[in-house]
VEXMIBA-469087 format. One record per residue (C-alpha): residue in one letter; x, y, z. Coordinates in steps of 0.5 Angstrom, whole numbers, plus 500, padded with zeros to 3 digits. Layout:
N
AXYZ
...
***
This chain:
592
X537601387
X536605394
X535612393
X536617399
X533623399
X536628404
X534635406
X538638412
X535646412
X535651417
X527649418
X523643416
X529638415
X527631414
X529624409
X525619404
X527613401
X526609394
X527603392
X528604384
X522609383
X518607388
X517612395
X518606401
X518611406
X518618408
X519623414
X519629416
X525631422
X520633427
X516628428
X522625431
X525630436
X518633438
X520640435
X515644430
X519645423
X525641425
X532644422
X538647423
X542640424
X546636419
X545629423
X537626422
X535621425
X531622419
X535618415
X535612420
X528612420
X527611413
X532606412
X529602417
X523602415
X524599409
X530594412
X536597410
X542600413
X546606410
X551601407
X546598402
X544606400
X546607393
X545614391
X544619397
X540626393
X542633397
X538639397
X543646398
X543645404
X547645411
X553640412
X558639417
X565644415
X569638416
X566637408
X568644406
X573644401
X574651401
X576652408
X579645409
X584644403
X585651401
X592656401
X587659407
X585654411
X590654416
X588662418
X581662416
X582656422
X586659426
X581666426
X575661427
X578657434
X575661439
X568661436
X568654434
X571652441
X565656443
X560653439
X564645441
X561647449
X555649447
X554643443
X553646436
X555643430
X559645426
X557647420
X556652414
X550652408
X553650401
X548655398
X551660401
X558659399
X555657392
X552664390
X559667391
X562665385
X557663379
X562659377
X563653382
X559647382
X557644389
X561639389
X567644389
X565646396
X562639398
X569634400
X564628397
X570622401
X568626408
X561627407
X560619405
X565617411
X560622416
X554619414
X556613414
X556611406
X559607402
X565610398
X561607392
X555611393
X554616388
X552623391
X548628387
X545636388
X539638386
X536646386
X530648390
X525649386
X527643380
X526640386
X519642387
X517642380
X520635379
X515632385
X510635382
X511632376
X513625378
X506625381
X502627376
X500623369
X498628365
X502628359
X501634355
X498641356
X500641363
X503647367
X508646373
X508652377
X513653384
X513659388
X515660396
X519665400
X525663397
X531657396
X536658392
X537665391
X529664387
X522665389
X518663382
X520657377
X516654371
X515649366
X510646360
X510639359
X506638352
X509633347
X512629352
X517634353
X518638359
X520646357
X522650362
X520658362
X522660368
X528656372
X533652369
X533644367
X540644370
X540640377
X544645381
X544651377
X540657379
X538664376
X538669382
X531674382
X528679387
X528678393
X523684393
X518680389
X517675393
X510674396
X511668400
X516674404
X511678404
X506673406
X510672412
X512679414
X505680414
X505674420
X510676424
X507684425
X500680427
X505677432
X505670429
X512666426
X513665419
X515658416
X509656422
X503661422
X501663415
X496659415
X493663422
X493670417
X489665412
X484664416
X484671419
X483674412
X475673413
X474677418
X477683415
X477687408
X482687404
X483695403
X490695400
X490688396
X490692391
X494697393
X501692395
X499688389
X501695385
X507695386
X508688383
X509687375
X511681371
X518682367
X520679361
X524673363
X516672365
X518672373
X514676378
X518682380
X517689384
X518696385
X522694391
X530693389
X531687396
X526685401
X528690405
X525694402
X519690401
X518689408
X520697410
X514697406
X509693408
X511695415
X509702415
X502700411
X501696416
X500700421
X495704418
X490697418
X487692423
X489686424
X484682420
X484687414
X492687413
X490679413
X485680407
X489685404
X495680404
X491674402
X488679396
X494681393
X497674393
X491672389
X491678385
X499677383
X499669383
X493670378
X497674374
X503670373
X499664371
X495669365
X502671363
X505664362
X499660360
X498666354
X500662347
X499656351
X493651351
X494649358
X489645362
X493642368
X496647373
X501643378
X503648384
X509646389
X513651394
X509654401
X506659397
X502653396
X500651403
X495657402
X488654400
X484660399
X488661393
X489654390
X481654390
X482661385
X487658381
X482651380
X477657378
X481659372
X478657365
X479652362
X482648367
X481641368
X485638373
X489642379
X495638384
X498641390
X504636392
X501635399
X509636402
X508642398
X513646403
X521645404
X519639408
X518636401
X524637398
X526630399
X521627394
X523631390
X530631390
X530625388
X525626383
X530630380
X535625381
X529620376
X528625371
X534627370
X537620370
X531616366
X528623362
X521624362
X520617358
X523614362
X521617369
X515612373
X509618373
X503616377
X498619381
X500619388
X495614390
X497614398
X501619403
X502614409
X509613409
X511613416
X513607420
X507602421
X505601428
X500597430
X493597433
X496591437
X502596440
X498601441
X493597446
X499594449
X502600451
X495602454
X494597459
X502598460
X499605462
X493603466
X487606461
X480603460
X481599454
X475596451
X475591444
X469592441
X467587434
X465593430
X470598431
X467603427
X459603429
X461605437
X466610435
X461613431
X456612436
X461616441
X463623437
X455623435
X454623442
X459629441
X466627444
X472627441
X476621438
X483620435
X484616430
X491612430
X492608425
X498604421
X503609418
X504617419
X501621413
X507626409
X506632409
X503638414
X495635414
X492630417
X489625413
X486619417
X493616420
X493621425
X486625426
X483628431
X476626429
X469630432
X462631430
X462638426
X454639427
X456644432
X460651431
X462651438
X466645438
X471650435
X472653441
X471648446
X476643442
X480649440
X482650449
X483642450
X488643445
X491650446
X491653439
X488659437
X485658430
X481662426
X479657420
X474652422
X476646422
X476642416
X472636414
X473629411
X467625407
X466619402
X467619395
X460618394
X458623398
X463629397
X459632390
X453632395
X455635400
X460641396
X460643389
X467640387
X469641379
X473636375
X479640377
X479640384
X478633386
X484630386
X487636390
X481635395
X484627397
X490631400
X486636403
X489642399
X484646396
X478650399
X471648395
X464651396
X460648401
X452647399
X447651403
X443644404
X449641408
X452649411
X448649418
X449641418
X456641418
X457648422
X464647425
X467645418
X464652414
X468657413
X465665414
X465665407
X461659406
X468655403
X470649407
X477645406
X475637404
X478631404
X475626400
X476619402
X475612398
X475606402
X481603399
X485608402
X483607410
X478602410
X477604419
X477611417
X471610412
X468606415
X467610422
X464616417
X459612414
X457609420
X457615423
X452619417
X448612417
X447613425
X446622424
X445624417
X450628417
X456626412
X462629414
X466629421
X472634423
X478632421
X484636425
X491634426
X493629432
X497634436
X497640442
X499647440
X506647437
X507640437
X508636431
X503632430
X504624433
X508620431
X508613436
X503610442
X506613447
X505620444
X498620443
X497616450
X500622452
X494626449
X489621452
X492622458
X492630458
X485631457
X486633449
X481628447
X476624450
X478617448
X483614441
X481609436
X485603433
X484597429
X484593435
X478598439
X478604443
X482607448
X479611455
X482615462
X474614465
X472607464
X465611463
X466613457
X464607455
X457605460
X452607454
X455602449
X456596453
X448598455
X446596447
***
C-alpha cells in the first residue's frame, strides 16, 4: 500500500511517500522551485517528485493524507453545490477573473471554512470525487484529514521507540486554531493531556499565548521575517542581555486545561505589547529577552505536565522547537534520560506526520511500526557519476583521486572550503552531510570570510559535525542529548581542551550545535573528518548548509556547480573525486 503524505500551506509545502510503514521518499517544496519556505499553492511538483523516486505514479497511490490546508475551489463543497453557489459565484466573477490573468490559483484554506461551524467535518467542505479527479488519483484512493499538531506528535512518536514514561510535546506559531499539544505514552497507551486523539477535531486556544508568535513579532521588528529568520534572533540573544525575559514571561501562566495562556485576549494585543517594549531595548537584549522568556514559559509548561508523572523522555515537534538553546534547556531537566526533536520539526514535517497519524490511527500504537529514525536522506539520489558528467559538460577541472577523502582533508586543512554532494538530499531544515559546505573551524574568521562568499548575515557560529567516538571528547553530551545530536538539533557544551581548536563552531557562550556521525550513515563523509583529524588534530569540521543567502539548500548538479561556479565554495566533492574553477587548486596534491 502507498501512502502519500501531502501538505499544501501558505509556507513550507512539501510531500512524502510510504509504502505500508516504511518512508521511501520525502521533499520539501522548495528544493524544487528555488523559492525559500515554498507555499501558497495547491499544485506540488512535490508529489511527482516522491512518487518517482520510488517508481510509482499517482495511479498506483492508495491513501493521499492531507493537512488542513489550501486546496482548489473547485473542491469546495460549500460554494459549488449550495443554494448560494450561484450568487457567491457571480459576486466573485470579477476578482477571480483577475486572479485567472494574473495566473493565481484559485483557492481557499479548508481550515478557514472549518473553524466557522464546529460542527462540520472537512469532508464536508472537501468535494473528495473533484479533489482525487484534480490530482490525478484513482476513485478508489482513500482520503484522510489529519489535525496539525496530531500531526506533530504522531511523527515524533512514529520515530521514537520509547515505550512508556515518555512525553511528546508540539508547540509553534499556530495551526489549526492551536499553538500547544501534549501526550503521555506509559503502558503502551498514548494519553492525551492537551489536543485531542481525533484526526481532524481541534480545541481552539489563545492566540496571545503563543510563543512561537511571539518569537516571530520579535523577528520581524529586528527587521528580519518570521517563518525564515527566528533562528538569526537565536543567535543575536548572546550578545545582549536579557533584561525584560522576566518581564514578558510574567504575563504568561499555565490554566487549567494545562495549556499555556496569557493576560493577552488575542495576538493583537501580544504584539501591541511587545511593540512598545521593544522600543525601550536594543536589538541584542530584545533577542536574549525573548529567547529568555521562551525558556522560562517553555520550562514551566513541562514542570506542570510531567507533575504526577515519571516522565523520562521528552519528544518535542512544532517550529518552537527549531530553536536549540532552548532544546539543550529541556534535555537539562532532571530526570530526563533521552531527548528527540523531529528533525522537520517545522509545518514542512507535516507530511510525515500526516501519515504517521493516518498509522497510528489506522493500526494504534501496538500496531504502528516505532523505530529510531536512523537516516534523514530521503531526496532523490544523484550520483557521483552525474555530477562529474554535468562538470565536464560545463568545463571545470575535474580530477579522480584513489583516496577521495585524504585530498579533501589535505585541501580544507589548507583552509579552502569544500562542499559535499553526496547521494539523496537531507529532510529537514539542517544539513546533514548530503548537501554540506564543509571548512576548517580552527579559525574564527572563516565566519566572516564564508559568511561574505555566501551573502549571509549570521550571528551564530557555524555548527560542527564529529565521529561517534570523538564527540564525548570533544563536548559534554549527557545520555539525553545524544540521539538529538545526530540531527543536529540541540546546542551542548563544548570542553575548554577543544574551545580554541575549533573556534568558528563555538558559541560566545561556550555552546556548540553538534552533528555526531557514524560511518554507517555517510561513509564519504566520515571518512573526510577522520582523515582530516588524523592530518591536523583538530576533530571536528564545519558543517553549513549548501546554498547562498535566501536559496534553499541545493538540490541537483546543476545547482551546486552553479555555486562552484560563482566563487561560493572553493571546490565540490563527490564519491567519484573533486570539482574545481582554477585547475590550481589542485597543483599541491598532484605534487604528493
Amino acid at each position: 500500500m502507498h501512502i502519500l503524505g501531502f501538505h499544501a500551506g501558505k509556507h513550507d509545502s512539501g510531500a512524502c511517500l510510504f509504502e505500508d510503514q516504511t518512508l521511501l521518499a520525502f521533499i520539501k517544496e522548495e528544493r524544487l522551485n528555488r523559492i525559500k519556505n515554498a507555499g501558497g499553492q495547491f499544485e506540488l511538483a512535490a508529489v511527482d517528485e516522491v512518487c518517482s523516486i520510488a517508481g510509482i505514479d499517482r495511479k498506483k497511490i492508495d491513501v493521499v493524507v492531507f493537512s488542513h490546508g489550501i486546496f482548489p475551489k473547485k473542491c469546495n463543497k460549500l460554494i459549488n453545490h449550495s443554494p448560494l453557489s450561484y450568487y457567491l459565484n457571480c459576486k466573485g466573477f470579477f476578482r477571480n477573473f483577475r486572479h485567472s490573468l494574473s495566473g493565481r490559483d484559485r483557492l481557499f484554506r479548508s481550515f478557514s471554512l472549518y473553524r466557522k461551524n464546529l460542527q462540520l467535518q472537512i469532508n464536508d467542505i472537501v468535494d473528495e470525487p473533484v479533489l482525487k479527479a484534480a490530482m490525478g488519483l484513482r476513485p478508489d484512493c482513500r482520503i484522510e484529514y489529519i489535525g496539525h499538531h496530531f500531526s506533530h506528535i504522531a511523527a515524533a512518536v512514529k520515530y521514537t521507540d520509547w515505550q512508556e514514561k515518555a512525553l511528546y510535546i508540539s508547540a509553534d506559531g499556530g495551526g489549526d486554531g492551536a499553538f500547544y499539544s501534549a501526550y503521555y505514552l506509559n503502558d503502551g497507551k498514548l494519553e492525551c493531556l492537551l489536543g485531542t486523539l481525533e484526526s481532524t477535531r481541534f480545541v481552539p486556544q489563545n492566540s496571545g499565548a503563543s510563543m512561537g508568535l511571539a518569537y516571530a513579532r520579535i523577528t520581524e521588528l529586528a527587521g528580519f521575517r518570521k517563518n525564515r529568520h527566528e533562528g538569526k534572533i537565536t543567535g543575536l540573544a548572546a550578545f545582549g542581555k536579557p533584561v525584560a525575559a522576566e518581564k514578558i514571561a510574567a504575563h504568561f501562566f499555565i490554566n487549567q486545561e494545562g495549556c499555556v495562556d496569557s493576560e493577552f485576549k488575542n495576538e493583537k494585543a501580544l504584539y501591541a505589547y511587545l511593540n512598545d517594549l521593544y522600543k525601550t531595548m536594543s536589538r541584542e537584549d530584545a533577542a536574549a529577552s525573548i529567547q529568555g522568556a521562551l525558556e522560562k514559559v517553555i520550562i514551566d509548561w513541562i514542570t506542570f505536565l510531567r507533575k504526577g508523572r515519571d516522565v523520562k523522555y521528552i519528544a518535542l515537534s512544532g517550529g518552537v522547537f527549531a530553536n536549540v538553546l532552548l532544546n539543550q534547556k529541556i534535555s537539562e531537566l532532571p530526570g530526563i534520560q533521552g531527548v528527540f526533536v523531529v528533525p522537520p520539526m517545522g509545518d514542512e514535517g507535516l507530511p510525515l506526520g500526516n501519515v504517521a497519524a493516518y498509522l497510528l490511527k489506522k493500526e494504534g500504537i501496538s500496531g504502528l511500526k516505532r523505530e529510531l529514525l536512523r537516516t534523514v536522506y530521503y531526496g532523490r539520489e544523484y550520483t557521483g557519476a552525474q555530477l562529474i558528467e554535468e562538470a565536464e559538460r560545463q568545463g571545470f577541472a575535474i580530477r579522480h583521486f584513489h583516496d577521495v577523502a585524504s585530498a579533501t582533508a589535505e585541501l580544507l586543512a589548507q583552509h579552502k572550503i569544500g562542499a559535499l554532494f553526496s547521494a539523496r538530499m537531507e529532510m529537514g531544515p539542517r544539513a546533514l552531510g548530503a548537501r554540506s559546505i564543509l571548512a576548517n573551524p580552527d579559525k574564527r574568521g572563516i565566519n566572516d570570510s564564508l559568511n561574505r562568499r555566501l551573502e549571509r548575515t549570521e550571528f551564530m557560529p557555524f555548527a560542527p559535525y564529529v565521529l561517534d567516538c570523538d564527540a564525548e571528547q570533544v563536548f559534554f553530551i549527557s545520555q539525553s542529548q545524544r540521539l538529538p545530536c545526530r540531527y543536529m538539533t540541540i546546542t551542548v557544551n563544548t570542553r575548554k581542551d577543544f574551545a580554541d581548536k575549533i573556534q568558528a563552531v563555538v558559541h560566545v557562550d561556550g555552546t556548540a550545535r553538534p552533528q555526531i556521525i557514524e560511518r554507517c550513515d555517510n561513509p564519504l563523509y566520515y571518512d573526510i573528518l577522520r582523515k582530516f583529524r588524523d592530518l591536523t588534530g583538530i576533530p571536528c569540521l564545519v558543517n553549513t548548509s549548501f546554498n547562498a543567502h535566501e536559496e534553499p539548500i541545493i538540490n541537483k548538479p546543476e545547482e551546486a556547480l552553479r555555486a562552484l561556479a560563482h566563487d561560493r565554495i572553493d571546490f565540490l566533492i563527490c564519491d567519484e573525486g573533486l570539482m574545481a574553477k582554477d585547475v590550481n587548486i589542485f597543483k599541491r596534491l598532484e605534487q604528493h
